[in-house]
N, CA and C atoms of all chains as a GROMACS GRO file, in nm:
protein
  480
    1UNK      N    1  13.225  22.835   5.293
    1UNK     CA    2  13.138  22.939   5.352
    1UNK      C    3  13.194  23.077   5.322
    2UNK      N    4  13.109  23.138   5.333
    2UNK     CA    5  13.133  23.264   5.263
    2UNK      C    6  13.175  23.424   5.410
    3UNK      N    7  13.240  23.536   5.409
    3UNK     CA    8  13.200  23.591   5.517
    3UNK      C    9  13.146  23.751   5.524
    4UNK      N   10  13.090  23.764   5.578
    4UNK     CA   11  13.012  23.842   5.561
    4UNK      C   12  13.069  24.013   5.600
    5UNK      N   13  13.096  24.104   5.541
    5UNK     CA   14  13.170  24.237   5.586
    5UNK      C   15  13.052  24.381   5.564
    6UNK      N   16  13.105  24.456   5.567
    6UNK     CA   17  13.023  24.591   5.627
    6UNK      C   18  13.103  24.667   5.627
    7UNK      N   19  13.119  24.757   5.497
    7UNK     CA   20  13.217  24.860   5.492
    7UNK      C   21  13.126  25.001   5.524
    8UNK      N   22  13.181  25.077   5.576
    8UNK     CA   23  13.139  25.216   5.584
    8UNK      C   24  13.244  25.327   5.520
    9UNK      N   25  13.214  25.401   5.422
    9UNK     CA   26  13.280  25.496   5.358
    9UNK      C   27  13.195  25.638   5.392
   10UNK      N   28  13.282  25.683   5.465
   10UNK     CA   29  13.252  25.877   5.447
   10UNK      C   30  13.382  25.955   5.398
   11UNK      N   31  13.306  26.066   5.390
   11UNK     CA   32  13.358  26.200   5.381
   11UNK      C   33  13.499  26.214   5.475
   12UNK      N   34  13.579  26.238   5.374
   12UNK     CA   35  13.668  26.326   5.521
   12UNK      C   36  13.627  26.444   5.553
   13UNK      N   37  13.660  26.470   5.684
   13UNK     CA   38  13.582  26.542   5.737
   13UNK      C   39  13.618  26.711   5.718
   14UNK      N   40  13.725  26.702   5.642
   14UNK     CA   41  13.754  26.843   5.632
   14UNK      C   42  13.717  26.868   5.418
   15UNK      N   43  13.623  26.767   5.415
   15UNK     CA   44  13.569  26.773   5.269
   15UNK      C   45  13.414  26.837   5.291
   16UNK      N   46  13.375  26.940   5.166
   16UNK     CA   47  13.236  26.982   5.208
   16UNK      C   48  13.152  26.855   5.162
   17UNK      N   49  13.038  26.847   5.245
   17UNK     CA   50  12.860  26.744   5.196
   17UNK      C   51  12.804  26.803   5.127
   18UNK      N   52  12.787  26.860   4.997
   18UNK     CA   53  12.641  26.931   4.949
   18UNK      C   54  12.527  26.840   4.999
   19UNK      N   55  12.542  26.713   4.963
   19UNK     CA   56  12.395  26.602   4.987
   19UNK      C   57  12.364  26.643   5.121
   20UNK      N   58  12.441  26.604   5.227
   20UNK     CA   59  12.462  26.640   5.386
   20UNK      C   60  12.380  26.763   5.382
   21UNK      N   61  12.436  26.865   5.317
   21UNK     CA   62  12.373  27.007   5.358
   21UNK      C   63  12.226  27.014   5.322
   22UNK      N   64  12.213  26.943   5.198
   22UNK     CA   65  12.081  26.936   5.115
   22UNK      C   66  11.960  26.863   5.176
   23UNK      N   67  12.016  26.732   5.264
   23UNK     CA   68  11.926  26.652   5.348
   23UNK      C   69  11.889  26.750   5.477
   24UNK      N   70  12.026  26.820   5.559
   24UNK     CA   71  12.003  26.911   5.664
   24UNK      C   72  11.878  26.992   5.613
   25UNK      N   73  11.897  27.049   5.515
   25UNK     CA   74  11.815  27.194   5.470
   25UNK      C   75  11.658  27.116   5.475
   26UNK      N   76  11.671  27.029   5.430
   26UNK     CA   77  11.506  26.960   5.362
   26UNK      C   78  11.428  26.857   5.525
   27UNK      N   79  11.560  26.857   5.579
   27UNK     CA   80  11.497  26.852   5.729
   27UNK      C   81  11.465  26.954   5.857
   28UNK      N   82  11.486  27.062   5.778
   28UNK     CA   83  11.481  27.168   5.844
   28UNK      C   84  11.304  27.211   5.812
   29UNK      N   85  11.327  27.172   5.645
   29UNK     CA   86  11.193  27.246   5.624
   29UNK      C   87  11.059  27.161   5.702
   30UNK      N   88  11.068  27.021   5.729
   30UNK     CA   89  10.960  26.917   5.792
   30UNK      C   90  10.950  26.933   5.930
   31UNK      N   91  11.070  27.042   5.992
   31UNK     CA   92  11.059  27.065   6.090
   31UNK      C   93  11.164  27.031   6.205
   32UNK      N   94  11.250  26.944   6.156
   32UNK     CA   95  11.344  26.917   6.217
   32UNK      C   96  11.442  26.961   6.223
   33UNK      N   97  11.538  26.991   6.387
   33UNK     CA   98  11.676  27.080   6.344
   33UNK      C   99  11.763  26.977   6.363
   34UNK      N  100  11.878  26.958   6.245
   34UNK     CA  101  11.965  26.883   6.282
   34UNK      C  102  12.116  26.984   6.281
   35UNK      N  103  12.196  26.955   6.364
   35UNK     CA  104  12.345  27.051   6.326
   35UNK      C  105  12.438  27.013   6.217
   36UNK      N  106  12.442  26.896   6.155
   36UNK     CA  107  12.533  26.865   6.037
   36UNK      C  108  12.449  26.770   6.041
   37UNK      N  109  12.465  26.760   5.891
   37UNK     CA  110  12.411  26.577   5.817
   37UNK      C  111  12.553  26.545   5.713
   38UNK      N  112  12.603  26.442   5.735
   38UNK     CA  113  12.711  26.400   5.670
   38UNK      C  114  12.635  26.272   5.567
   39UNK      N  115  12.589  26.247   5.452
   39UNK     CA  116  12.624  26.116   5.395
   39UNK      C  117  12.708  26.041   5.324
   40UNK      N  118  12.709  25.900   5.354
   40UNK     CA  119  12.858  25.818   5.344
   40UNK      C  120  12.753  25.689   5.290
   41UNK      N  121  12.840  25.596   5.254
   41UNK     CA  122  12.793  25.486   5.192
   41UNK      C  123  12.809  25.328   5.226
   42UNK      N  124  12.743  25.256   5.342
   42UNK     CA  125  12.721  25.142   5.357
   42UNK      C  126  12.679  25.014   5.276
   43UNK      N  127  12.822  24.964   5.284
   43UNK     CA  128  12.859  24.829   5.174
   43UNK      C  129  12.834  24.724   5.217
   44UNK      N  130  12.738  24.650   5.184
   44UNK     CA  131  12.754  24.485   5.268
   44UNK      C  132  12.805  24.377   5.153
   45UNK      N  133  12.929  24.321   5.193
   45UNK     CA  134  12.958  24.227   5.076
   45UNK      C  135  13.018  24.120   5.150
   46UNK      N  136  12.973  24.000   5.058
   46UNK     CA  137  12.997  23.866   5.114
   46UNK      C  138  13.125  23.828   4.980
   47UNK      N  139  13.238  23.805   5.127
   47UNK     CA  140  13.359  23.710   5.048
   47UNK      C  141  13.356  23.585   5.056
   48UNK      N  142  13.412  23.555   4.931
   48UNK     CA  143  13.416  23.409   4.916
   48UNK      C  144  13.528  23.368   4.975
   49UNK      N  145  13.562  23.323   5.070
   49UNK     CA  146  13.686  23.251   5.193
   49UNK      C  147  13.650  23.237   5.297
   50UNK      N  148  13.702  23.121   5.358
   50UNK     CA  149  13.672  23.100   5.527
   50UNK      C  150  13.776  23.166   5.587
   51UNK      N  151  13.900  23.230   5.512
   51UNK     CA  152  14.022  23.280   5.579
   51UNK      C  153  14.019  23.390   5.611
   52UNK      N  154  14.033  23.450   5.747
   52UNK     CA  155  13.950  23.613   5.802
   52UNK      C  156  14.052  23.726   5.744
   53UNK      N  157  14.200  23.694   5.786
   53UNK     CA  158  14.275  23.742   5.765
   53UNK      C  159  14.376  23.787   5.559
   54UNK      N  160  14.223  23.688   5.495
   54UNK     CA  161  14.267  23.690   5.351
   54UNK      C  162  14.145  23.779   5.329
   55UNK      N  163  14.072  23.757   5.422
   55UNK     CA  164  13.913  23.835   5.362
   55UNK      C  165  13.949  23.996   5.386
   56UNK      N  166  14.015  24.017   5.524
   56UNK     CA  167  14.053  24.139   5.547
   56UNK      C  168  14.133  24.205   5.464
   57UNK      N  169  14.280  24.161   5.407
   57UNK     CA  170  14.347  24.219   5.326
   57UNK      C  171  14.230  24.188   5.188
   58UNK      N  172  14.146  24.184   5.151
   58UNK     CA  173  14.126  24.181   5.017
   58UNK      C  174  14.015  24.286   5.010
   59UNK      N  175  13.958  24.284   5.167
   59UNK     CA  176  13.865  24.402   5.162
   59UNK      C  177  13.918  24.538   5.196
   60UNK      N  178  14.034  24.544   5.242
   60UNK     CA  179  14.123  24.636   5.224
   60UNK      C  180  14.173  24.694   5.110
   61UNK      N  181  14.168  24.620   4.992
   61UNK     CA  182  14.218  24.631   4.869
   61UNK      C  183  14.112  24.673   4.798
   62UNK      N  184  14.018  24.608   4.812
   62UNK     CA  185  13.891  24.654   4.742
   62UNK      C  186  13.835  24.801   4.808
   63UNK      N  187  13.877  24.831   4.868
   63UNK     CA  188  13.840  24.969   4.917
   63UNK      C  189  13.922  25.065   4.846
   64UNK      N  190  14.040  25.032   4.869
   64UNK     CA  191  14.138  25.145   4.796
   64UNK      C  192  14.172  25.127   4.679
   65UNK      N  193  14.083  25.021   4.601
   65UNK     CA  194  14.119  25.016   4.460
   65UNK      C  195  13.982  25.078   4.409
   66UNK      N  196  13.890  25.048   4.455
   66UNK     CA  197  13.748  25.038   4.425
   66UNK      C  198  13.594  25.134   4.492
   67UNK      N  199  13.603  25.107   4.608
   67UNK     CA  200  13.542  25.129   4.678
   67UNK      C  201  13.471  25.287   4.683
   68UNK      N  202  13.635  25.352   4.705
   68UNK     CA  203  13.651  25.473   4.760
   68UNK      C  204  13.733  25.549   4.697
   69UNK      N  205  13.705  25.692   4.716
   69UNK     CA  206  13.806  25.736   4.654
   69UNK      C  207  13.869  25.811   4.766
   70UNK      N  208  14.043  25.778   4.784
   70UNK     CA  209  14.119  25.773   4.918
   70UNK      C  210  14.123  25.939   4.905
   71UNK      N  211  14.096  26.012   4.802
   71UNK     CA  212  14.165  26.186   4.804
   71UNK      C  213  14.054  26.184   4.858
   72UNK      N  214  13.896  26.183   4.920
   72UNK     CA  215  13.813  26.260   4.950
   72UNK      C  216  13.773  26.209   5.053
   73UNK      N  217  13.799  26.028   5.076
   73UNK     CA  218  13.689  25.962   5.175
   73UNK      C  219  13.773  25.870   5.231
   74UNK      N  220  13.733  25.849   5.364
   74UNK     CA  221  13.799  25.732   5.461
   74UNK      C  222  13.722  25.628   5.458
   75UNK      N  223  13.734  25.512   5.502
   75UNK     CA  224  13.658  25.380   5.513
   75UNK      C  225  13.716  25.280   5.653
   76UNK      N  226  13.583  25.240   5.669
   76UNK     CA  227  13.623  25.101   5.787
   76UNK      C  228  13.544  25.006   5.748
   77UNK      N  229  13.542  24.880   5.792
   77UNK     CA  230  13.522  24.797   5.777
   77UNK      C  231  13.488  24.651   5.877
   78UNK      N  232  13.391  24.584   5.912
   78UNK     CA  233  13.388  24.470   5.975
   78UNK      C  234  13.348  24.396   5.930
   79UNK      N  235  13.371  24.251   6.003
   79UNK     CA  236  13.380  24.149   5.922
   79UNK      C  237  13.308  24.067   6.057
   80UNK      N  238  13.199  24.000   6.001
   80UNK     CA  239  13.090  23.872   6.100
   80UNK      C  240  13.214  23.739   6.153
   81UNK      N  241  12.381  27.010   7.410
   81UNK     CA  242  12.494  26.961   7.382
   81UNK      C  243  12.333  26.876   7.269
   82UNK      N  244  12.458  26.828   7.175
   82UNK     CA  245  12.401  26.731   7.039
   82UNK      C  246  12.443  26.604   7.048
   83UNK      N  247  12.312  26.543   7.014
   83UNK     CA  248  12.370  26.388   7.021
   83UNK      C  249  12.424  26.324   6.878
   84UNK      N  250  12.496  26.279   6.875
   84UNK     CA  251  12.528  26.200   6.742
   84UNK      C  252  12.428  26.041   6.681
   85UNK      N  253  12.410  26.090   6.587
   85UNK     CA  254  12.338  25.924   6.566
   85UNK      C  255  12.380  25.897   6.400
   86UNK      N  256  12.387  25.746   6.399
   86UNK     CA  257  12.392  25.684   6.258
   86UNK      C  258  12.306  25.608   6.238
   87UNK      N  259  12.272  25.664   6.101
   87UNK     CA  260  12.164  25.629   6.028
   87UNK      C  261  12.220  25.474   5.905
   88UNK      N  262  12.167  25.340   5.920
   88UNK     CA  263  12.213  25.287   5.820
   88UNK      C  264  12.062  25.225   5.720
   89UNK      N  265  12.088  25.309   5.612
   89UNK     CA  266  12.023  25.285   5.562
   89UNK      C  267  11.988  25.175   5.432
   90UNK      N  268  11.954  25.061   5.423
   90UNK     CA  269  11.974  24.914   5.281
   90UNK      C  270  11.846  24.877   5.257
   91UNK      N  271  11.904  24.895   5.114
   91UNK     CA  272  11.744  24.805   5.054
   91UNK      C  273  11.666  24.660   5.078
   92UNK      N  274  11.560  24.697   5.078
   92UNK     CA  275  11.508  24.515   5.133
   92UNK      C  276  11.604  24.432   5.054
   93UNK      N  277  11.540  24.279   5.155
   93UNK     CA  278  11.664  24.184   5.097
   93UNK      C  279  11.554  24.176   4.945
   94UNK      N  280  11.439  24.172   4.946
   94UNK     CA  281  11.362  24.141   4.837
   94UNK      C  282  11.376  24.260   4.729
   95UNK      N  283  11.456  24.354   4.727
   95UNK     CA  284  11.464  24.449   4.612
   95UNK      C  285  11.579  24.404   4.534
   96UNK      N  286  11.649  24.416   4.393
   96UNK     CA  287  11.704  24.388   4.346
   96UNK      C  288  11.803  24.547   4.334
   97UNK      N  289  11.913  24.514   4.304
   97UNK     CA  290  12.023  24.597   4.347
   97UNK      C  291  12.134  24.598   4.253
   98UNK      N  292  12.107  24.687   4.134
   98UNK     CA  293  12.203  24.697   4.029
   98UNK      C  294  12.324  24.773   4.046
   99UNK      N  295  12.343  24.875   4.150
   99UNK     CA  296  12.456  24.950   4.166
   99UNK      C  297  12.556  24.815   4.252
  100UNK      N  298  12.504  24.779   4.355
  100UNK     CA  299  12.583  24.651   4.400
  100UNK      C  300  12.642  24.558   4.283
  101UNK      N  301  12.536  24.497   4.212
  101UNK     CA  302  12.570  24.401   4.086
  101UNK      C  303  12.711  24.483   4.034
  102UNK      N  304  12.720  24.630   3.986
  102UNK     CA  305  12.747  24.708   3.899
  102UNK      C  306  12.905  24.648   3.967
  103UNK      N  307  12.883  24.687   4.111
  103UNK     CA  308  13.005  24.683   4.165
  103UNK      C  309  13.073  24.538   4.238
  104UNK      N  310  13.000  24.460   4.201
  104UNK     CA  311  13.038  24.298   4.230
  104UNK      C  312  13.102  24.264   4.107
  105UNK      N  313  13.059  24.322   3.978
  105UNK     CA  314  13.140  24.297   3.849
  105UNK      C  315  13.253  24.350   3.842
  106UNK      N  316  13.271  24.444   3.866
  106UNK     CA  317  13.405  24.573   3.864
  106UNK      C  318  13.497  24.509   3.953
  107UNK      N  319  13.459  24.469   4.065
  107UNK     CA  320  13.526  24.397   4.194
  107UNK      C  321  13.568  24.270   4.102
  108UNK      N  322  13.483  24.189   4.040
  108UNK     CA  323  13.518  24.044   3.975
  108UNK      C  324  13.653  24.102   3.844
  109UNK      N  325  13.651  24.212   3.764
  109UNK     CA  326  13.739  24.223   3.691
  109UNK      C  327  13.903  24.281   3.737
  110UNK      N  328  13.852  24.314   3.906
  110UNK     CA  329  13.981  24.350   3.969
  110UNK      C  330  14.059  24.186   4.026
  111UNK      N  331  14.000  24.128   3.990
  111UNK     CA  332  13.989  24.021   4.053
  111UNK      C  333  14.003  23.923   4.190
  112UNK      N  334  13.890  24.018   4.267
  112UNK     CA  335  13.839  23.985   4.360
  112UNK      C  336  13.689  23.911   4.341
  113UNK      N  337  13.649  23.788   4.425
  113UNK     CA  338  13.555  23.756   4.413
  113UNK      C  339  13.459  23.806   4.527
  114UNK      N  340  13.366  23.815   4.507
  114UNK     CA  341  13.288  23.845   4.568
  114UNK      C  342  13.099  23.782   4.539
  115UNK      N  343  13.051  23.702   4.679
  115UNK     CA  344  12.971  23.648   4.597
  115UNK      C  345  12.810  23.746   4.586
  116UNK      N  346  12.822  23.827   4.685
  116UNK     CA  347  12.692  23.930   4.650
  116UNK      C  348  12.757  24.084   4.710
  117UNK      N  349  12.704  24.194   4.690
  117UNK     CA  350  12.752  24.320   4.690
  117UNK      C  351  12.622  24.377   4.701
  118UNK      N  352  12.597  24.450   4.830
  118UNK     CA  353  12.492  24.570   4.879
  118UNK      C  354  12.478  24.683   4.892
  119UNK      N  355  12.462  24.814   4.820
  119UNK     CA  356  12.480  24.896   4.835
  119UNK      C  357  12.393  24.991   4.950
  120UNK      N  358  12.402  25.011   5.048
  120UNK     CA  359  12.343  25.093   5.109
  120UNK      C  360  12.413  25.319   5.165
  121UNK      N  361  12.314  25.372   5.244
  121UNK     CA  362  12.378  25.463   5.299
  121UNK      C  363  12.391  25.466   5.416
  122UNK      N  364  12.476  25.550   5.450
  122UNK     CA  365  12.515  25.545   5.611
  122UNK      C  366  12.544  25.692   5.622
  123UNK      N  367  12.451  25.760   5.706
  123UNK     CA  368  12.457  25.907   5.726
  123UNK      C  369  12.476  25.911   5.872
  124UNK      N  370  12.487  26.040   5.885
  124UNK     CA  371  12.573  26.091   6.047
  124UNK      C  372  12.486  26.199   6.037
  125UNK      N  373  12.391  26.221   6.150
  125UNK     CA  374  12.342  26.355   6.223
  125UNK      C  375  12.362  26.354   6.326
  126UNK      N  376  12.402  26.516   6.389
  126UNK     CA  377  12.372  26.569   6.447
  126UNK      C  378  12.265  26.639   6.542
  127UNK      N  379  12.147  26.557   6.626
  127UNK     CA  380  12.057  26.581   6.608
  127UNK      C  381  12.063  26.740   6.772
  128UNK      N  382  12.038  26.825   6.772
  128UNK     CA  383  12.020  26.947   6.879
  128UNK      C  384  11.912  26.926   6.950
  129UNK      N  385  11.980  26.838   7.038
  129UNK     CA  386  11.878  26.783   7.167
  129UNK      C  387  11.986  26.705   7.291
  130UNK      N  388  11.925  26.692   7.434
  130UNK     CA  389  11.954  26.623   7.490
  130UNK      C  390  11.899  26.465   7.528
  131UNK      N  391  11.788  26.493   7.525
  131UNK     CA  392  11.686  26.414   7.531
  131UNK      C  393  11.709  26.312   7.441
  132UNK      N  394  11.752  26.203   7.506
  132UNK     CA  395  11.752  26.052   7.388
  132UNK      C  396  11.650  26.035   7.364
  133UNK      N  397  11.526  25.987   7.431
  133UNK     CA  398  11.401  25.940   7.401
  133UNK      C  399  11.388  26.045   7.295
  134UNK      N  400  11.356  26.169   7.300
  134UNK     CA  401  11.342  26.300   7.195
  134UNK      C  402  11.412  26.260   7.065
  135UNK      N  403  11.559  26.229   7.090
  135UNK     CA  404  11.645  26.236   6.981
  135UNK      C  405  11.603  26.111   6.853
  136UNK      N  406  11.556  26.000   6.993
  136UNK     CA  407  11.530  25.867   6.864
  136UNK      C  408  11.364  25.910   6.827
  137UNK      N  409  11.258  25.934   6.861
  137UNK     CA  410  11.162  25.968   6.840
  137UNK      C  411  11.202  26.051   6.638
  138UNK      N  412  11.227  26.185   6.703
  138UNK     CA  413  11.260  26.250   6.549
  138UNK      C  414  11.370  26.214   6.477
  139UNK      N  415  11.443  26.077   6.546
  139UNK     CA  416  11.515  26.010   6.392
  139UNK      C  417  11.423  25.886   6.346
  140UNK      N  418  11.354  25.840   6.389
  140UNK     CA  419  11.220  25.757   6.324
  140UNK      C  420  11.171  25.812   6.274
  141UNK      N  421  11.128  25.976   6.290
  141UNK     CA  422  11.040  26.010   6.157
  141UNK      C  423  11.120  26.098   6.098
  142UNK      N  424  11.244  26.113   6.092
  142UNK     CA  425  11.325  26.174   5.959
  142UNK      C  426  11.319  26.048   5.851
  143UNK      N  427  11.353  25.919   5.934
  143UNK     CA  428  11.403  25.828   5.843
  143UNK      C  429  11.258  25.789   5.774
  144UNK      N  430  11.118  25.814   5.806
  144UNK     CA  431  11.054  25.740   5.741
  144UNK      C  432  10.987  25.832   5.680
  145UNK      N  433  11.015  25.997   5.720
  145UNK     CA  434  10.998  26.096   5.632
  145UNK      C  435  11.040  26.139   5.495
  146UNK      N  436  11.242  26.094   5.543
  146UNK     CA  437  11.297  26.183   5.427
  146UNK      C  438  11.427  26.069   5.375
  147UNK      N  439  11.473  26.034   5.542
  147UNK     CA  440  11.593  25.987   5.452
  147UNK      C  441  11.538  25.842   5.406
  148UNK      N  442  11.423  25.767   5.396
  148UNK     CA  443  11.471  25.649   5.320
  148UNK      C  444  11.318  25.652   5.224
  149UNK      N  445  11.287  25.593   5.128
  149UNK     CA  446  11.162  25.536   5.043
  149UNK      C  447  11.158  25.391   5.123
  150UNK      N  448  11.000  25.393   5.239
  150UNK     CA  449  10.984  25.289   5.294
  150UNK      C  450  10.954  25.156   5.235
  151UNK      N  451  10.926  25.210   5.074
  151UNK     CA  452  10.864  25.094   5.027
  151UNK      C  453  11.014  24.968   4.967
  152UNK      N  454  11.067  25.051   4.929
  152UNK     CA  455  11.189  24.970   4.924
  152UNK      C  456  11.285  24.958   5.019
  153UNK      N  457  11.333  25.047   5.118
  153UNK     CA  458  11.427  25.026   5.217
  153UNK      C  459  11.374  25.012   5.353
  154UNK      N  460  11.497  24.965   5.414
  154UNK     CA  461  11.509  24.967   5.590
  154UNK      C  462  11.559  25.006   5.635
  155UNK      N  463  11.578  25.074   5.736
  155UNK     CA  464  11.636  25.163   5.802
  155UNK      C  465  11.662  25.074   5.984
  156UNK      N  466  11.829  25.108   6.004
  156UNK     CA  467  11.790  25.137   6.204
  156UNK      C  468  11.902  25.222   6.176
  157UNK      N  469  11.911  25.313   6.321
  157UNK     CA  470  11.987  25.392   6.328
  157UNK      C  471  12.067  25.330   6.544
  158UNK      N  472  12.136  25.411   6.553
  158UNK     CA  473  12.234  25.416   6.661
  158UNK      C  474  12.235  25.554   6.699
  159UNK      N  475  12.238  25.569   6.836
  159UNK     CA  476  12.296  25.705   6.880
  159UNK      C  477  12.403  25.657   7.029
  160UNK      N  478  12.468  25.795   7.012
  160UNK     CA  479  12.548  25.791   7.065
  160UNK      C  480  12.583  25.802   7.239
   0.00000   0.00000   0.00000
């Protein structure tokens, strides 16, 4: 069986959003006020192991090898 | 005061998803397996309101305004 994870990668927070600013601005114009728009990138990936603690270190790895890039963006992660 | 909400935004399960693929291969040559890979977004607003009912009201129609193409994605969001 396979298990199922859910990574979330953003911005650090002391990095600028152009997209963020660009979505804010274009929701401004439809009418909506928002105070910051940050976008980040939601991963759903299924590992192949029943072992939680092998799935974790590997999705750990795959983040900081892959995922993300650690100079600009943080990441978390859960696992079903 | 502003409420916080997250937006997660993924393509139907019925759309096909080449940036995932892109990155289930890249993941397979790091050699990690992985047996499917989803790419979605996950944004953070700020929305300038108190009013929850208010707040989720105009994040239903941001999301089906701006931040997602309904015909291919789904959207729920969370507030805080």
């Amino acid at each position: 069986m396979a298990i199922q994870a859910r990574v979330y990668v953003t911005l650090k927070r002391e990095v600028l959003d152009p997209q963020g600013d660009a979505v804010r601005r274009a929701l401004g114009t439809l009418g909506f006020v928002a105070d910051s728009v940050r976008v980040g990138k939601f991963i759903e990936i299924s590992v192949d192991t029943e072992d939680r603690a092998s799935a974790e270190h590997d999705l750990r790895a795959m983040c900081e090898k892959l995922l993300t890039n650690p100079v600009i963006e943080d990441f978390r992660f859960e696992l079903d």
